[in-house]
C-alpha positions, -999 to 999 in steps of 0.1 A, spaced: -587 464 -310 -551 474 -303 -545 471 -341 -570 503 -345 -550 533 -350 -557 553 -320 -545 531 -297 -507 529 -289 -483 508 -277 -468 519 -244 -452 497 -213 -474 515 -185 -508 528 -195 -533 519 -221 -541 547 -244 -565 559 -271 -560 590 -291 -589 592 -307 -631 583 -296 -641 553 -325 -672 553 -320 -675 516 -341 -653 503 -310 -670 520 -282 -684 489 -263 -648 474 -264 -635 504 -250 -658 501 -221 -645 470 -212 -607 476 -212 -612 512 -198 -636 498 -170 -624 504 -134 -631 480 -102 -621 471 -72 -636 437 -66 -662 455 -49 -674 477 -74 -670 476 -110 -674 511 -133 -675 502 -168 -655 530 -191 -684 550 -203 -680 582 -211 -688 603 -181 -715 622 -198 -732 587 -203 -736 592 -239 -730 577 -268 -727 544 -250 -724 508 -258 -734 491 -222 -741 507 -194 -726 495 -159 -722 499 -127 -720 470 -105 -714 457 -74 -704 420 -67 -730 400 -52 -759 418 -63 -781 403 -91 -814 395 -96 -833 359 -96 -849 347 -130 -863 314 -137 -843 287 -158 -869 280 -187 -867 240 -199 -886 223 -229 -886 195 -203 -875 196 -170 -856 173 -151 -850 158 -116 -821 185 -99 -829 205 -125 -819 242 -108 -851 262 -108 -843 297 -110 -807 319 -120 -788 346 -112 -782 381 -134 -758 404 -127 -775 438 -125 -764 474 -134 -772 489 -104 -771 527 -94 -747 546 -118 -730 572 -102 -707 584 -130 -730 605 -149 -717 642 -155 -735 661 -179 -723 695 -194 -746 719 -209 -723 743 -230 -746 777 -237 -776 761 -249 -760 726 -265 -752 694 -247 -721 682 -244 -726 656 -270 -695 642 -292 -720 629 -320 -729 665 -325 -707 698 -332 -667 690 -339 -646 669 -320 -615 684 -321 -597 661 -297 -598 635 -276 -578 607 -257 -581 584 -230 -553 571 -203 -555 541 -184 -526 541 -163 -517 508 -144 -486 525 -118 -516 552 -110 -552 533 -109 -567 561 -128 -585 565 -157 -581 601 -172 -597 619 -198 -587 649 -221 -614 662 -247 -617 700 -269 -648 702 -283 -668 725 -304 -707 731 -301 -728 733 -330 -732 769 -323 -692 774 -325 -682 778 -289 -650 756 -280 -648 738 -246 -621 719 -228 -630 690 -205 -607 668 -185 -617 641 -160 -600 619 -146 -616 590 -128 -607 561 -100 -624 534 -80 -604 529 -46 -583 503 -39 -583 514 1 -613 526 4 -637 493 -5 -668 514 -9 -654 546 -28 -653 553 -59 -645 591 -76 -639 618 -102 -623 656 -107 -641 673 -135 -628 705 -154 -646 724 -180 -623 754 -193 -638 781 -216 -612 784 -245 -622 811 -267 -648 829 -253 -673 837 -224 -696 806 -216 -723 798 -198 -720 763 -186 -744 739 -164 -729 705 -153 -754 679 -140 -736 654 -114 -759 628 -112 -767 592 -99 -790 572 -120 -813 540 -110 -829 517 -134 -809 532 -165 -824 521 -196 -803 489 -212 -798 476 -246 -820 451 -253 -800 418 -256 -819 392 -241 -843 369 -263 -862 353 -233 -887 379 -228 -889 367 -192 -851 374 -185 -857 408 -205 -888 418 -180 -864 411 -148 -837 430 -157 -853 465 -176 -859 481 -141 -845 454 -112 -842 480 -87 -878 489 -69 -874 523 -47 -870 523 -9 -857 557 4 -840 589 -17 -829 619 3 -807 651 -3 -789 673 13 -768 704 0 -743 695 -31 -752 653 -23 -781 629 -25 -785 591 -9 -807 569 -35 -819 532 -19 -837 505 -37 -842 468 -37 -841 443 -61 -878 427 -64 -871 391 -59 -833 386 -46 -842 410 -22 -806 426 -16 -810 464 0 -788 484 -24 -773 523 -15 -758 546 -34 -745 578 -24 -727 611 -34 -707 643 -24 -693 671 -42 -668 696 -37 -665 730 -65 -637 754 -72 -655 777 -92 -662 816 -99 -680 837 -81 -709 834 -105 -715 798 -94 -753 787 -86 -760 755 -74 -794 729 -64 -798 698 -60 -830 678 -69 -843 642 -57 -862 616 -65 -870 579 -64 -845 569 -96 -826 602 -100 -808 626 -77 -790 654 -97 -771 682 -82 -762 713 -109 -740 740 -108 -743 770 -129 -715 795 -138 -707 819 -164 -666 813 -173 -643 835 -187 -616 824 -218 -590 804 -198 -613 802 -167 -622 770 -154 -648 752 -129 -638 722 -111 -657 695 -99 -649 663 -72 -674 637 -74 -680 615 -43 -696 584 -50 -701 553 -23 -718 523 -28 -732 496 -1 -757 465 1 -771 435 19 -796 410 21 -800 416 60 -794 447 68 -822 476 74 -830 506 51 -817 528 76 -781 507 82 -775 505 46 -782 543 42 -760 546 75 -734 526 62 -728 546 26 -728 580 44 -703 569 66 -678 555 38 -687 590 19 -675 611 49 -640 592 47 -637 601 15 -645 635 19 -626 637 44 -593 620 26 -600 645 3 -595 637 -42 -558 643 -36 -554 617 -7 -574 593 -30 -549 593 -57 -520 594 -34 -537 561 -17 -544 550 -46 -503 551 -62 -493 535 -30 -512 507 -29 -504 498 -67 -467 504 -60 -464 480 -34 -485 455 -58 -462 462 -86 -431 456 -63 -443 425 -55 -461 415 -90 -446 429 -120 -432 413 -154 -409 432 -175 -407 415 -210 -381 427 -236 -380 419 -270 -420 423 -276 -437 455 -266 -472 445 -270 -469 415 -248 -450 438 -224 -480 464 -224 -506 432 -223 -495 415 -192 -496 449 -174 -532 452 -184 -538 416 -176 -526 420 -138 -540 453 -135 -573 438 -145 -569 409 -127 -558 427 -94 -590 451 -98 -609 419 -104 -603 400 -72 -582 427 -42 -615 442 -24 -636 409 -33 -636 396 3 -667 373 12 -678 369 -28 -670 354 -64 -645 366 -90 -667 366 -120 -655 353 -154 -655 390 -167 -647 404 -132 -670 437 -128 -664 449 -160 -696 438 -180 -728 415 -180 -711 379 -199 -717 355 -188 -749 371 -166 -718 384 -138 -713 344 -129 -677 327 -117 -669 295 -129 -637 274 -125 -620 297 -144 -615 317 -112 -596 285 -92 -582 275 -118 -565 305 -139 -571 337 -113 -562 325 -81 -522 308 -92 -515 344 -101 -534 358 -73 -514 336 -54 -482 347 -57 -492 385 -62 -515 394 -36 -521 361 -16 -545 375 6 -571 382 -20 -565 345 -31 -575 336 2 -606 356 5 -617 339 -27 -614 304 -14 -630 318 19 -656 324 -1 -660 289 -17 -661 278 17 -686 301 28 -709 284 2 -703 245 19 -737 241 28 -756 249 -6 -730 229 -24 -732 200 8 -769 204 0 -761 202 -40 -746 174 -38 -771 153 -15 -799 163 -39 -775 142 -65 -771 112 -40 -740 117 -35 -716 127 0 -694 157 1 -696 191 -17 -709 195 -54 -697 227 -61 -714 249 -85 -707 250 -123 -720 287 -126 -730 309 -97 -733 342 -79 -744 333 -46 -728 297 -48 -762 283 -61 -759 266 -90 -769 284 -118 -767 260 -148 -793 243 -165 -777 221 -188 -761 187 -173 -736 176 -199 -714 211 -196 -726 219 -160 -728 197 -132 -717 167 -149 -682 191 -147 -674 176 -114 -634 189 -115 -639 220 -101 -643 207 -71 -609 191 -75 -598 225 -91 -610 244 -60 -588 215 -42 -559 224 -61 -563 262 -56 -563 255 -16 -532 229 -19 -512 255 -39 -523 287 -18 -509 267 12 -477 253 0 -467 291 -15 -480 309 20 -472 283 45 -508 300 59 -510 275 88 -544 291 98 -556 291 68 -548 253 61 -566 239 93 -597 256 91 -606 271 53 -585 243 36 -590 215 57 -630 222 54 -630 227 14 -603 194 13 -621 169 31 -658 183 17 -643 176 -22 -627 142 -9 -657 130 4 -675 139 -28 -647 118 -52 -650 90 -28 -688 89 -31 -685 101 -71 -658 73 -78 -659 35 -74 -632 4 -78 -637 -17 -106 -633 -56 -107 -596 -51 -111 -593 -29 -84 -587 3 -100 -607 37 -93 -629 46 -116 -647 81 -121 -676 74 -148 -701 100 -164 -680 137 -165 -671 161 -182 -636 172 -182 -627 209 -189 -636 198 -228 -667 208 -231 -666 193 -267 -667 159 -246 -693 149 -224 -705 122 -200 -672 103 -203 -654 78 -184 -625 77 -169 -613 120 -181 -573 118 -173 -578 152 -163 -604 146 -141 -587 115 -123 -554 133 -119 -566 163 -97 -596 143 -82 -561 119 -71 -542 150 -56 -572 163 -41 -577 131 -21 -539 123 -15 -537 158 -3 -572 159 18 -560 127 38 -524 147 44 -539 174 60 -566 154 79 -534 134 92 -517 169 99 -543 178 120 -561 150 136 -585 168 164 -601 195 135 -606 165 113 -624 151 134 -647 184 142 -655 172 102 -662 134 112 -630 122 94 -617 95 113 -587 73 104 -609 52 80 -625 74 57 -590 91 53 -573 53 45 -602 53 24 -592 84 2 -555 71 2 -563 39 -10 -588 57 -39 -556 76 -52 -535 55 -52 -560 28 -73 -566 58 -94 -573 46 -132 -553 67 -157 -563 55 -191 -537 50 -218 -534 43 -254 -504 15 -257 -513 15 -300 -511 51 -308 -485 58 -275 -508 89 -259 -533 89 -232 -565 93 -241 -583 123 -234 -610 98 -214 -620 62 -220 -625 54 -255 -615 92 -266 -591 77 -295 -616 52 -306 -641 80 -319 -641 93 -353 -620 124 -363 -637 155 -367 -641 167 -407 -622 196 -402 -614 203 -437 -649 202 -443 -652 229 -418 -654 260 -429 -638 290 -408 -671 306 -407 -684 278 -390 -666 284 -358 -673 281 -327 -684 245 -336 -711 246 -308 -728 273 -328 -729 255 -362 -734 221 -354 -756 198 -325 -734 188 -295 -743 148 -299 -722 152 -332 -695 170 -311 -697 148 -283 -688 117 -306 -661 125 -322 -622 138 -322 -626 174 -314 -612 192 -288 -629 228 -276 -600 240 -251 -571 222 -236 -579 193 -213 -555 162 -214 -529 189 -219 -542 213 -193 -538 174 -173 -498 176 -183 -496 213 -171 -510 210 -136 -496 173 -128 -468 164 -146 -452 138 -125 -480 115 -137 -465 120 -172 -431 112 -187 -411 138 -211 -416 116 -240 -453 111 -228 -461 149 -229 -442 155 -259 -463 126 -278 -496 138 -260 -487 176 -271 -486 171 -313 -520 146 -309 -540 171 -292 -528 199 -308 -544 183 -347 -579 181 -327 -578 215 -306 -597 242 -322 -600 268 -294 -632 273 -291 -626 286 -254 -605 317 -244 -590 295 -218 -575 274 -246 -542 292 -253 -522 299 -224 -520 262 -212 -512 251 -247 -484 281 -246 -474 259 -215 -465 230 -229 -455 235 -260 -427 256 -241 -423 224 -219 -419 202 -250 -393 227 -267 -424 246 -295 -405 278 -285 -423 293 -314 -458 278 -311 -451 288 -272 -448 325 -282 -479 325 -307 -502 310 -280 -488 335 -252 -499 363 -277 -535 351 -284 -540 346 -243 -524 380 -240 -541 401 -269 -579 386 -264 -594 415 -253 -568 441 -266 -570 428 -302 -608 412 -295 -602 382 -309 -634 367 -305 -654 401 -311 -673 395 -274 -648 422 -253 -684 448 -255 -699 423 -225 -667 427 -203 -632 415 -201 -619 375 -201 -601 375 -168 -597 342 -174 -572 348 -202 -559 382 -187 -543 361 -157 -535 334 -187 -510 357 -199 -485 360 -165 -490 318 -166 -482 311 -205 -447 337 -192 -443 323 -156 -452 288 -163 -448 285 -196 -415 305 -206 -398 306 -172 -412 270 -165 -424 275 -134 -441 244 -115 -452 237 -79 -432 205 -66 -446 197 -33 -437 229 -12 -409 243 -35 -409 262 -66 -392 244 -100 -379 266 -130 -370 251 -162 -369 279 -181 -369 288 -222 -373 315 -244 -384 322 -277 -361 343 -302 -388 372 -299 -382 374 -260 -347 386 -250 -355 390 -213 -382 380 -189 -383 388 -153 -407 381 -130 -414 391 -89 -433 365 -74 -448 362 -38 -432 329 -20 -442 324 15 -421 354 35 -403 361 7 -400 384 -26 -382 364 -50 -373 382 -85 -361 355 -118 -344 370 -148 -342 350 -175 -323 354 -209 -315 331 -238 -286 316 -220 -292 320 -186 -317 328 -150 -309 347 -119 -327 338 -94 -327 370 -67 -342 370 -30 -358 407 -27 -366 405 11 -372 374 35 -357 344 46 -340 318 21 -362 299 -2 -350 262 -15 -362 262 -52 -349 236 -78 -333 244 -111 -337 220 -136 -344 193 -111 -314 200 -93 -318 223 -57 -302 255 -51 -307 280 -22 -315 316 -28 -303 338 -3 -306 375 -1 -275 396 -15 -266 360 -27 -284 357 -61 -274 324 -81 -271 324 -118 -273 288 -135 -275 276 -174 -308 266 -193 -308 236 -204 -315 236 -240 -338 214 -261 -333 200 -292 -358 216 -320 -382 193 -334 -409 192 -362 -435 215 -349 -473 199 -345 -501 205 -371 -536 224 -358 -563 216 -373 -567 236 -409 -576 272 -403 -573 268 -362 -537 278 -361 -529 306 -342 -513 335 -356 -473 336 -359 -458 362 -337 -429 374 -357 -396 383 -341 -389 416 -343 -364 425 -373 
């Protein structure tokens, strides 16, 4: 979408000069403001044209039921929908007697700013009505950062050519109507009006709306306040009822005159609390805005994203877009997770309905290592929240017969939300992946608290469940049978290297910190036999490998199968999943999204240099990215494995998915997945970043398009800052005590106003892999 000519290319803000209409649910997305909390997509504040609708808040959704042709034993009964729940950003503008409509009359300018160092989304529009009369209107918009609850917007109408009479209609909106976009007309009957009235109320210049969904039950408040710089010929009501509360302001305005509006919205909700304490609650956070005033907002607001960009930003030279794209990834991805506290970070964060509003591993997985050395703390609240959810996945799992914690494959709530066993449950790792999310979150805070109550509890629940999951074979070794690794192309397998590998680490590392911290163990029943028990399973641990062709198979058997007929596969006819029956895919070499070579990126000491080298050009001939999660770990290694180019192609397709849309979905929200795969293909991939135990390794290596990459990363009490170039890194201590890192396997010590500048290491170029024909990802050219 980038590519479309209104929308430049800047280091700091996201911009579009012109309204394209053909783009507009794209726009919505990347425009789309949040907090973790709350999630305004980018409409247009009048609310029309539109392409979705949203307003949500995280946690709330609606139950449906899970239709099956047949159903089966464990089968989950109902799911979870992410609703649009009360929009508060409607402001319409009457001009004389025409809306305020950009499909109608002249448009005669328009352009939006997203700026990242600000937080706020502004809006600059001259318009003429049908019956000739030109308007100005500028909003500018912001969902709080500090204030959890708070969301806002100043709106100026300014008479340009002559006298006006103008109405503006602040409103807040229940049970909006939706595109239609669901088949199952059950699904489709849930979600067209999910909010049933409780209370409505006004009060002069601000209304309180509460409702409740109908079968999820959660008590949901909105609520708003307005201030007016106006006139004197200003008039003002406000109405109220059960779906609508609407306060206008009338006012006649001279050329040049202008009527300003600040818009108060708050938002609250729970599944215990009373009518009354929800209303309470919403009012209360709407007095502390009004109180901190629109200014004291935005100044809040620049405060808090200076620190974050202090502690988290990555200057790229050499390659503007990818400068401009990691900006907007970590914006998004801050927005995404910071205010989260106590629930999920969905796949699309709060910025649209894929995916029905459900997290995945993607959040453990790719979210939480950048949240992690960004803004730990909302890293933590995310694993909190994982373990706030034990007993439904302790529960999940015994319904399976098995001990420990089956986490959820899809979820809201941390019920688990997927019908379909091959891609769902039978995807045991991200219990291990929520493992290795704790392990790293620890080792990068040295959060001692954290790590013998939260970790220690998530550790020994996912242990328990590999222990119970896995079994030793007749020679000895540790088998995990019947998964399905983070291929989704490849299901019900033995033996996934992927899957092994981080169940390994999670049970090496569950039976450390059990040791560490013998008496809370035991508050969790672990005595010194079960943890000998999870030593003994890693260290049996059966890593298949392929001594004819010299690679590890993806999972037992995986090199045996017939190749895929991709030149009999036309381009039209991806996604595979869509075009052909998953027992085809299932038998054969294909490869949806990184897996073995995901394997290589998050442990590589169970893999040689030659190993991942040989491993890289095999998988990348069956890999045809069918996943948006696909690209930034292949940018990984094929910067580990010296594909500086190839590194630099994939770090553009993580980085440009939703900018550039490249798989035409952005209309139902962002991939935060890929978003935070961006910093990792740079940080991990081009600076060569990976945990070692407790300390950080570089290995850094850039591609000719990349003269300079530096990155500020979080490390325990410390800021550390890396600036790499073609020849050399510097690594610089901002603030905090020394950190021990290790530079090209060798250690250093990092002091602060004692940088150290070493050599990269070079590696020899070699014959670049083949993708399969049509899959390869587009060349990102040096610039000339």
């Amino acid at each position: 979408m980038i590519q479309h000519p209104s929308y430049a290319v800047e280091p700091w803000s996201l911009r579009e000069t012109e309204l394209g209409l053909d783009v507009l649910g794209q726009s919505e997305s990347v425009f789309a403001l949040g907090n973790g909390h709350i999630g305004w997509r980018g409409n247009l504040d009048e609310g029309e044209p539109h392409g979705l609708p949203g307003s949500y808040l995280n946690g709330v959704y609606e139950s449906r039921p899970l239709p099956y042709a047949e159903a089966g034993y464990g089968d989950p009964e109902a799911g979870q929908t992410v609703i649009n729940v009360t929009n508060g950003k409607v402001i319409r503008l009457m001009v004389d007697d025409s809306p305020f409509d950009l499909r109608y009359g002249r448009c005669l300018g328009h352009e939006r700013v997203l700026d990242f160092r600000t937080g706020l989304l502004e809006r600059e529009v001259e318009w003429e009505s049908p019956a000739g009369k030109q308007v100005k209107v500028r909003s500018t918009r912001l969902v709080s950062l500090v204030q959890r609850s708070v969301a806002a917007i100043a709106y100026e109408v300014e008479a340009v050519d002559s006298e006006l009479w103008v109405v503006i209609q602040s409103e807040l909106v229940a049970n909006e109507e939706l595109p239609r976009a669901e088949d199952d007309p059950r699904v489709a009957a849930v979600l067209e009006a999910p909010l049933r009235p409780e209370e409505h109320s006004s009060r002069p210049a601000g209304a309180v709306l509460v409702h409740r969904t109908a079968v999820s039950g959660l008590r949901v408040a909105a609520a708003m306040d307005h201030e007016v710089q106006a006139p004197p010929s200003l008039n003002e009501t406000v109405e109220c009822f059960e779906d609508l509360a609407r306060y206008t302001i009338t006012a006649t305005l001279k050329p040049g005159e202008r009527l300003r509006l600040i818009k108060y919205v708050t938002y609250g909700w729970s599944q215990q609390r009373s009518e009354p304490a929800v209303r309470a609650q919403v009012e209360a956070a709407l007095a502390a805005a009004t109180r901190t005033g629109w200014d004291g907002l935005a100044a809040e607001q620049r405060t808090f994203l200076d620190d974050f960009w202090a502690r988290a930003d990555v200057e790229v030279e050499g390659d503007a877009e990818i400068q401009q794209a990691v900006r907007f990834g970590l914006f998004h991805v801050l927005q995404a997770g910071v205010r989260a506290e106590g629930r999920a970070i969905p796949a699309k964060g709060l910025t649209g309905t894929g995916y029905d509003g459900h997290a995945f591993w993607d959040t453990e997985s790719f979210v939480l290592p950048v949240l992690t050395y960004t803004v730990p703390h909302a890293a933590a609240d995310a694993l909190r929240w994982r373990c706030d959810t034990l007993p439904q996945a302790l529960d999940r799992a015994g319904q399976l017969g098995l001990k420990g914690a089956a986490f959820p494959w899809r979820t809201i709530t941390g019920a688990e939300c997927s019908g379909y066993w091959p891609a769902g449950t039978a995807a045991f790792h991200v219990g291990a992946d929520i493992a290795d999310a704790v392990i790293r979150y620890i080792a990068a805070t040295g959060d001692v608290e954290f790590e013998k109550t939260t970790g220690l509890e998530l550790l020994v629940q996912t242990a328990r469940l590999w222990r119970s999951l896995g079994h030793h074979d007749p020679q000895g070794r540790f088998r995990i049978d019947g998964v399905t690794g983070p291929d989704e192309y490849s299901a019900i397998a033995d033996n996934n290297v992927y899957t092994n590998l981080m169940a390994q680490h999670n049970l090496s590392c569950a039976a450390m910190v059990a040791e560490r911290y013998p008496d809370k163990a035991l508050e969790h029943g672990v005595n010194a036999e079960e943890a000998a028990s999870w030593r003994d399973a890693a260290a049996a641990m059966y890593v298949p490998y392929d001594d004819v062709l010299g690679v590890h198979p993806q999972a037992d058997g995986f090199t045996t199968h017939e190749y895929w007929d991709f030149a009999g596969t036309t381009p039209e006819q991806y996604p595979l999943l869509l075009h052909f029956p998953y027992f085809d895919l299932y038998r054969k070499q294909v490869v949806k999204q990184a897996d073995l070579v995901l394997a290589m990126h998050r442990r590589p000491a169970a893999f040689t240099d030659e190993q991942k080298a040989r491993n890289f050009d095999y998988y990348e001939a069956l890999t045809v990215r069918d996943s948006s999660l696909s690209a930034c770990t292949q940018a990984v290694l094929a910067a580990e494995v010296g594909h500086l180019q190839l590194a630099a192609d994939y770090l553009a397709e993580a980085a440009l998915m939703d900018l550039d849309d490249l798989e035409h979905n952005t209309r139902d929200g962002l991939h935060v997945a890929s978003l935070a795969g961006t910093w990792i293909a740079l940080v991990a991939g081009l600076a060569g970043m990976r945990e070692h135990q407790d300390t950080l390794c570089f290995k850094p290596r850039l591609p000719a398009g990349i003269t300079r990459l530096a990155v500020n990363l979080c490390v325990r009490e410390s800021r550390l800052r890396i600036e790499v170039t073609a020849k050399t890194i510097t690594y610089r201590l901002l603030d905090g005590p020394t950190l021990h890192l290790l530079h090209h396997d060798q250690p250093i010590d990092v002091a602060a106003d004692a940088p150290v500048t070493r050599q990269i290491t070079r590696i020899p170029p070699t014959t670049p892999p083949h993708q399969p024909p049509g899959r390869e990802p587009l060349r990102r050219e040096p610039p000339t």
